[in-house]
C-alpha positions in Angstrom: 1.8 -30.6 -19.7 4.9 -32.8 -18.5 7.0 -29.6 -17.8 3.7 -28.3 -15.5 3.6 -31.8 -13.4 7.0 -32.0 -13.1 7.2 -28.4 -11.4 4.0 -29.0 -9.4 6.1 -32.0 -8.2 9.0 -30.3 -8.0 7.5 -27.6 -5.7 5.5 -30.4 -3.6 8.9 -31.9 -2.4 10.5 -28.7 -1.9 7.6 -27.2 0.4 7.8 -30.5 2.3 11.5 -30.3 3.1 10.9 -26.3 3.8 8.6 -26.7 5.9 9.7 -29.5 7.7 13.4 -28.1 8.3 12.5 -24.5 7.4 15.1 -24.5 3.8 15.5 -25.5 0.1 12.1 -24.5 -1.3 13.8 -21.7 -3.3 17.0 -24.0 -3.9 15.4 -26.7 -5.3 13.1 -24.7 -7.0 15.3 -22.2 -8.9 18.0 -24.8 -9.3 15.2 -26.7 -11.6 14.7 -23.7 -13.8 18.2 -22.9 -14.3 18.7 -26.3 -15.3 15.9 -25.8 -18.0 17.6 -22.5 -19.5 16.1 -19.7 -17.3 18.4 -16.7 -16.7 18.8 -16.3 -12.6 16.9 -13.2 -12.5 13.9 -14.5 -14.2 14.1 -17.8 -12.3 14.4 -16.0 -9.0 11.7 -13.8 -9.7 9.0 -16.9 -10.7 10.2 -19.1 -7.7 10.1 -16.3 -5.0 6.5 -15.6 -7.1 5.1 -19.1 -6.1 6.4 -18.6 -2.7 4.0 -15.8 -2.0 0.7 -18.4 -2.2 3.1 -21.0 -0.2 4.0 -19.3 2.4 0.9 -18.1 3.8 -0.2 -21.3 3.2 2.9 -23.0 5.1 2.6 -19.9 8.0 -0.8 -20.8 8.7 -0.3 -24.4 9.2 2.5 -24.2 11.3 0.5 -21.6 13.2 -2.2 -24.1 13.9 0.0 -26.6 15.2 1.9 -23.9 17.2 5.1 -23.7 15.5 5.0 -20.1 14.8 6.9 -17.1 17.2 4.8 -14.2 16.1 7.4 -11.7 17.9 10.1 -13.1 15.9 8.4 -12.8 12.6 8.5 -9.4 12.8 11.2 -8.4 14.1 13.5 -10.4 11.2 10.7 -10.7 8.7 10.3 -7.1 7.7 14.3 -6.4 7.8 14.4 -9.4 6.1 11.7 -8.0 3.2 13.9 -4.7 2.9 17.2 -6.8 2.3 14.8 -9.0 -0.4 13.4 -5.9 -2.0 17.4 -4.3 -2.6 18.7 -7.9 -3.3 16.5 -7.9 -6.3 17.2 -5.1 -7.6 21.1 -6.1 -7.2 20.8 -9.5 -9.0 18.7 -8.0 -11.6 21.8 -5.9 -12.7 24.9 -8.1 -11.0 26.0 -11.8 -11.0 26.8 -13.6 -7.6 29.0 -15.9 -8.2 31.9 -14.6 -6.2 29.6 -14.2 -3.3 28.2 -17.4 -2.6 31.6 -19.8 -1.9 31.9 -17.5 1.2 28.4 -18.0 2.2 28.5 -20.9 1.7 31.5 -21.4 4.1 29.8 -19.3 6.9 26.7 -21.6 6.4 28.9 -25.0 6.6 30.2 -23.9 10.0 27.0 -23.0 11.1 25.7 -26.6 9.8 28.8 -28.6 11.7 28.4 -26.5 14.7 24.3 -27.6 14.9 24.3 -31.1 13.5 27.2 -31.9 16.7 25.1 -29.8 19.0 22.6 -31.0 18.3 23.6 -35.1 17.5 25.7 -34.7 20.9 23.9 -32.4 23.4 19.9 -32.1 22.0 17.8 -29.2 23.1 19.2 -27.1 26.2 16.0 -26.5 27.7 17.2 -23.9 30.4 17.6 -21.7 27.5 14.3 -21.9 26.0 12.1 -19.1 26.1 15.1 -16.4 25.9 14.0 -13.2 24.1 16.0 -13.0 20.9 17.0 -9.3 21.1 16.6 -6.8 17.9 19.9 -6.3 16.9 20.5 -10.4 16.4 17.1 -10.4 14.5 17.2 -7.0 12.3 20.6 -7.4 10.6 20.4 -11.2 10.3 16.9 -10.9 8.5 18.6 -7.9 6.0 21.0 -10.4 5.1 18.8 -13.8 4.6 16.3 -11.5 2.6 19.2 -10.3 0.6 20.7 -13.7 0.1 17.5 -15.2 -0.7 16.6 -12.4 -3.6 20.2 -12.8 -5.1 20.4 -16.6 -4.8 17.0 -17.8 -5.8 17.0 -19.1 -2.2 18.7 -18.5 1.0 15.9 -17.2 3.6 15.8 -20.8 5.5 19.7 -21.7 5.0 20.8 -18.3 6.4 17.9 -17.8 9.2 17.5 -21.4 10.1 21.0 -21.7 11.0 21.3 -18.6 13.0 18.2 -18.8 15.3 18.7 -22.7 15.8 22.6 -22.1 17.0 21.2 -19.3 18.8 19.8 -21.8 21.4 16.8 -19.8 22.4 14.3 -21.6 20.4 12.5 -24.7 19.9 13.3 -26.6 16.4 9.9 -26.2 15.4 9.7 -22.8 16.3 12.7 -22.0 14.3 11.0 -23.5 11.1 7.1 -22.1 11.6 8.8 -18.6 12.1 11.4 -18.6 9.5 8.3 -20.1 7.3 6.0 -17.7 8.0 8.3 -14.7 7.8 9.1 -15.8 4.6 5.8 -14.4 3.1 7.2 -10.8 3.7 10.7 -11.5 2.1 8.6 -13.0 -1.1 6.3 -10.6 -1.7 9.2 -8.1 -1.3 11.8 -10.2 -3.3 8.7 -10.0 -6.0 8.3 -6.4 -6.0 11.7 -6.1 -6.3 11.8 -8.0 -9.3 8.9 -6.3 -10.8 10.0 -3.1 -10.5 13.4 -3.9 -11.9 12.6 -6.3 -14.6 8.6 -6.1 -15.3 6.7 -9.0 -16.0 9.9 -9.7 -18.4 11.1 -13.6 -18.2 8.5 -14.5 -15.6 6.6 -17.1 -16.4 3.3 -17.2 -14.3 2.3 -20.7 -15.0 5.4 -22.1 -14.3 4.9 -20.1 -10.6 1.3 -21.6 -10.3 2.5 -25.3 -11.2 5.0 -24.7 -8.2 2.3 -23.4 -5.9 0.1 -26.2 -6.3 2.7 -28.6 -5.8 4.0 -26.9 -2.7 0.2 -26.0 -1.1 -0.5 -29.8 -0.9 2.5 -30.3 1.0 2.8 -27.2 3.1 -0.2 -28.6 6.1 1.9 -32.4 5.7 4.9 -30.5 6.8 3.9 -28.5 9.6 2.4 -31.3 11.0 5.4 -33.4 10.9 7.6 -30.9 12.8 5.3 -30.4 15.3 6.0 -34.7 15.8 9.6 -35.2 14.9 11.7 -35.4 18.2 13.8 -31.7 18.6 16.9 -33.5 18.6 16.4 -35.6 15.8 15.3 -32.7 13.9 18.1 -30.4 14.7 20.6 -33.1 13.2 18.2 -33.2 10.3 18.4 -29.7 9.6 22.3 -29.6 10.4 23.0 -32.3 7.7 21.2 -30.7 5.4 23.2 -27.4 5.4 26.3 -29.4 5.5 25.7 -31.5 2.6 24.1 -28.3 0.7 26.8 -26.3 1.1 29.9 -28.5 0.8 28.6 -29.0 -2.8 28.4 -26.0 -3.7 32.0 -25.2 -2.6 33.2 -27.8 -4.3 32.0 -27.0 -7.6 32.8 -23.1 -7.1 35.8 -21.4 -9.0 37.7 -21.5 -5.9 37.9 -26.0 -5.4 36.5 -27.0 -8.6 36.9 -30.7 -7.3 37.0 -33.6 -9.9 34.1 -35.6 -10.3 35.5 -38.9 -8.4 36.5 -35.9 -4.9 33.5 -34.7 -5.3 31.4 -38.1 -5.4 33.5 -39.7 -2.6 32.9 -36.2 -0.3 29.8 -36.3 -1.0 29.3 -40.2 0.4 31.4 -39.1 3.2 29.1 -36.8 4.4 26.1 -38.3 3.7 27.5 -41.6 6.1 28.2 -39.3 8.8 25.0 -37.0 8.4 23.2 -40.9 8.5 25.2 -41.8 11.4 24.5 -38.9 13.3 20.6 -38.8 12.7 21.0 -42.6 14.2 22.5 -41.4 17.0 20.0 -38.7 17.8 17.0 -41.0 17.4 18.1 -43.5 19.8 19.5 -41.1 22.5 15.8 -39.4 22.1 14.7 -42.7 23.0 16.9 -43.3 25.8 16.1 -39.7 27.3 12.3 -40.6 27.1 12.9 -43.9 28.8 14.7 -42.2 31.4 11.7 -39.4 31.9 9.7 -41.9 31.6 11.0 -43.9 34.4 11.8 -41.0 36.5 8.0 -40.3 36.6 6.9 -43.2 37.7 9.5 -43.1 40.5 8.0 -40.1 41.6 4.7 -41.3 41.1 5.1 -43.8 43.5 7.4 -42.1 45.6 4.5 -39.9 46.5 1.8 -42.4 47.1 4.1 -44.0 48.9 4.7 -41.1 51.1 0.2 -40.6 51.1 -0.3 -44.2 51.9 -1.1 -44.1 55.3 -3.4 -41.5 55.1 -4.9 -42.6 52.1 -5.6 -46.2 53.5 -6.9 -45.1 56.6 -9.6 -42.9 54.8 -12.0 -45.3 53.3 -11.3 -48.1 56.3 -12.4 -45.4 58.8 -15.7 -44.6 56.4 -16.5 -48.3 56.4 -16.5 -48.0 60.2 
């Protein structure tokens, strides 16, 4: 019973930081079975099970609050279910390990180059709107489906990334597309693992006590990205994939950092990611001062330029 609450709690803080910054549902998630002695397979296989019930649930919240790019969910969410269906089939027979120190260094330079673009610059609006064109959307969805099958999780760190540096999209369009999209790469990434490993090591309740964590959470979420600034939750999200991925390089084969490096890195980070959120939230409030005062200066600049007219109106009815 404590093991089922814990996961049900487990996947209720995951689904809120997925689907408020659109990764770490699966990370959290698997990372929490592994921990408890399930092989990666298995735990890949019951997390990307849950994520079946909490991705509809997450893709139809954020599609009521109008977070969701329906174009861009298909055209990277069914590459991305092909590359989940074949990268469950490889991690079913192959280990990982050597793979994910050099993802993980494409992802930290994709997380430095959004948390200072977007800590520095915000939102470029003249590029919003841009059609993202199939040959960005196709390969980059084989490749986050495949990641996320082999990885336990990767769909949100390798999409997120890419369509946020991409420029062409709103934060929170990013995140209710990448969520929603998801439900394709699980449901493949499930069949995947069904067909190569049965119901073997799959522990259904354990899935459930994840999907009712993460279905309480998954409306909260999409309602707070529809409210956090853009800005501030581009730094967020930028932080994140930092911090995430500076960890795992330092305890890969290829650093393997002592514990006091690694703690003091980790601070490091964590001061500047801090810093930088700081930084966005007060220049977001700046910006809407700003707009804020430049529409009243226009207000007034056009009754100004209407007040003749508009005085002489009612005196001449009164006449």
């Amino acid at each position: 019973m404590k093991t089922l609450v814990l996961l049900a709690l487990v996947g209720l803080g995951a689904q809120l930081v997925d689907g408020s910054l659109g990764m770490a549902y699966g990370v959290t998630s698997t990372t929490l079975l592994l921990a408890i002695g399930t092989n990666p397979a298995a735990a890949s296989a019951t997390v990307h099970l849950a994520e079946i019930g909490t991705s509809v649930m997450s893709g139809l919240a954020h599609w009521r609050f109008g977070n969701v790019d329906w174009r861009v969910v298909a055209r990277i969410g069914v590459p991305g279910a092909a590359g989940a269906f074949v990268g469950a089939q490889v991690l079913s027979s192959l280990s990982t390990e050597v793979a994910a120190p050099v993802m993980s260094v494409i992802l930290l330079v994709l997380g430095l180059y959004i948390l200072v673009r977007f800590t520095l610059r915000g939102v470029d609006r003249r590029r919003l709107g841009q059609p993202l064109r199939r040959r960005f959307l196709g390969p980059l969805g084989v490749l986050a489906g495949f990641v996320d099958a082999t990885g336990g999780g990767g769909w949100g760190p390798v999409g997120t990334p890419a369509l946020l540096a991409s420029g062409r999209m709103e934060p929170r369009k990013v995140i209710g597309s990448i969520d929603t999209s998801e439900f394709l790469v699980a449901s493949a990434a499930s069949l995947g693992f069904l067909v190569a490993l049965g119901s073997q090591g799959v522990d259904a309740t354990w899935a459930l006590g994840l999907l009712a964590g993460g279905l309480v959470a998954a409306p909260v979420a999409a309602w707070l990205v529809r409210h956090v600034p853009p800005r501030l939750l581009g730094s967020l999200v930028g932080g994140m994939i930092v911090l995430t991925n500076t960890r795992t390089l330092l305890q890969s084969e290829w650093i393997d950092a002592a514990d006091p490096v690694r703690y003091a890195t980790y601070a490091g980070v964590s001061v500047v990611w801090v810093a930088a959120v700081v930084h966005s939230y007060r220049q977001y409030r700046r910006d809407r001062a700003t707009e804020s005062a430049d529409a009243v200066a226009a207000q007034a600049a056009q009754r100004l330029a209407a007040g003749p007219d508009v005085e002489a109106g009612p005196t001449a009815a009164g006449r």
